[in-house]
C-alpha positions as CSV (number, residue, x, y, z in Angstrom):
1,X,5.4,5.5,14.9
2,X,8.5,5.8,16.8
3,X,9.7,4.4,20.1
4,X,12.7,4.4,22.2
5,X,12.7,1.0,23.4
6,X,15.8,-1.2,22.5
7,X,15.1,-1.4,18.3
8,X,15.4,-3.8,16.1
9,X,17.2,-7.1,15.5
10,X,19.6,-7.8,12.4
11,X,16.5,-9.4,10.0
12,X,13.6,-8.3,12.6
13,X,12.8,-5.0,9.8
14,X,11.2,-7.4,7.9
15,X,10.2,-10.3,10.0
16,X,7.9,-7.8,12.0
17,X,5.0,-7.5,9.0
18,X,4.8,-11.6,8.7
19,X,1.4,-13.1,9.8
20,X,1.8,-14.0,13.7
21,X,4.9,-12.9,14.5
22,X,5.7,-11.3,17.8
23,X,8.9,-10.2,19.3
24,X,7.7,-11.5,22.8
25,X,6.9,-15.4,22.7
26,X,6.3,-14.8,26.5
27,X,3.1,-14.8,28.2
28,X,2.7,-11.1,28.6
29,X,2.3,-10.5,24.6
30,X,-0.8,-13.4,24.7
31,X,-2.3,-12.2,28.2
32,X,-2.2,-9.0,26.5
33,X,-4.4,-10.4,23.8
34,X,-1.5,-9.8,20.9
35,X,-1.9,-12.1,18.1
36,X,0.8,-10.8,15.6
37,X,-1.3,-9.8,13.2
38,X,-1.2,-5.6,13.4
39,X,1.3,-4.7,10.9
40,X,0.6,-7.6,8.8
41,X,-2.5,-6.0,8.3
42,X,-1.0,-2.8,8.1
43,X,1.2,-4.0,5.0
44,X,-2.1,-5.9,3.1
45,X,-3.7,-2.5,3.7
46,X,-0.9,0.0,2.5
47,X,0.1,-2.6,-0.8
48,X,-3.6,-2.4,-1.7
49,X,-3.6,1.3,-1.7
50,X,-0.6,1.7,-4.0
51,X,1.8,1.5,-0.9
52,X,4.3,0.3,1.2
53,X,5.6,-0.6,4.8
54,X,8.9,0.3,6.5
55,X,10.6,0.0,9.9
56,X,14.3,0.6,11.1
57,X,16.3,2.1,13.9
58,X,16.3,5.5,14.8
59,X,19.8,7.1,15.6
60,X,20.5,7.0,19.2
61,X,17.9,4.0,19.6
62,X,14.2,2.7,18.8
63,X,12.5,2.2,16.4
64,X,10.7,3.6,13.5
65,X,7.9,2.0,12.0
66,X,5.2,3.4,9.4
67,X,3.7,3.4,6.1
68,X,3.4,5.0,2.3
69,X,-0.2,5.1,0.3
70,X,-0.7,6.6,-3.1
71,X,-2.2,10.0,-2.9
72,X,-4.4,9.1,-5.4
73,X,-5.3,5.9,-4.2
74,X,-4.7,2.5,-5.3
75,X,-3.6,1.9,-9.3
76,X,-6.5,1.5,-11.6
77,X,-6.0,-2.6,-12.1
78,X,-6.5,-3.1,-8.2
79,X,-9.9,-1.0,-8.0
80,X,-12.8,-2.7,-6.8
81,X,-15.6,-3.5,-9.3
82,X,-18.2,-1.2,-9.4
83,X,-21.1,-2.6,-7.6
């Protein structure tokens, strides 16, 4: 995903994918019925499948955020049991 709001703080690349964080403590984000949780979830999600998370600026403002999965999916060890 890319944007081309106003980017990202010094430190905020990582702080984004913690468990409740939200960049707006205002009411807005909580009227809005934003927890924080999104791209927390969206690193769980991508680490299970043998992947990883990322955001930084874009040149000439925003952001980029997004994720990497294995193409074969996730490594053998972290496979569910079969049922």
């Amino acid at each position: 995903m890319e944007d081309r709001g106003p980017g990202l703080q010094p430190g905020e690349d990582e702080r984004i994918f913690r468990p409740f964080y939200r960049r707006d403590q205002g009411t807005e984000a909580r009227e809005a019925g934003s927890l924080g949780l999104g791209l927390a979830l969206v690193q769980r999600i991508a680490h299970v499948h043998g992947g990883d998370v990322f955001a930084e600026n874009r040149p000439g403002g925003g952001a980029r955020v997004g994720f990497t999965v294995r193409k074969n999916g996730p490594p053998a060890s972290e496979s569910r049991p079969a049922a």
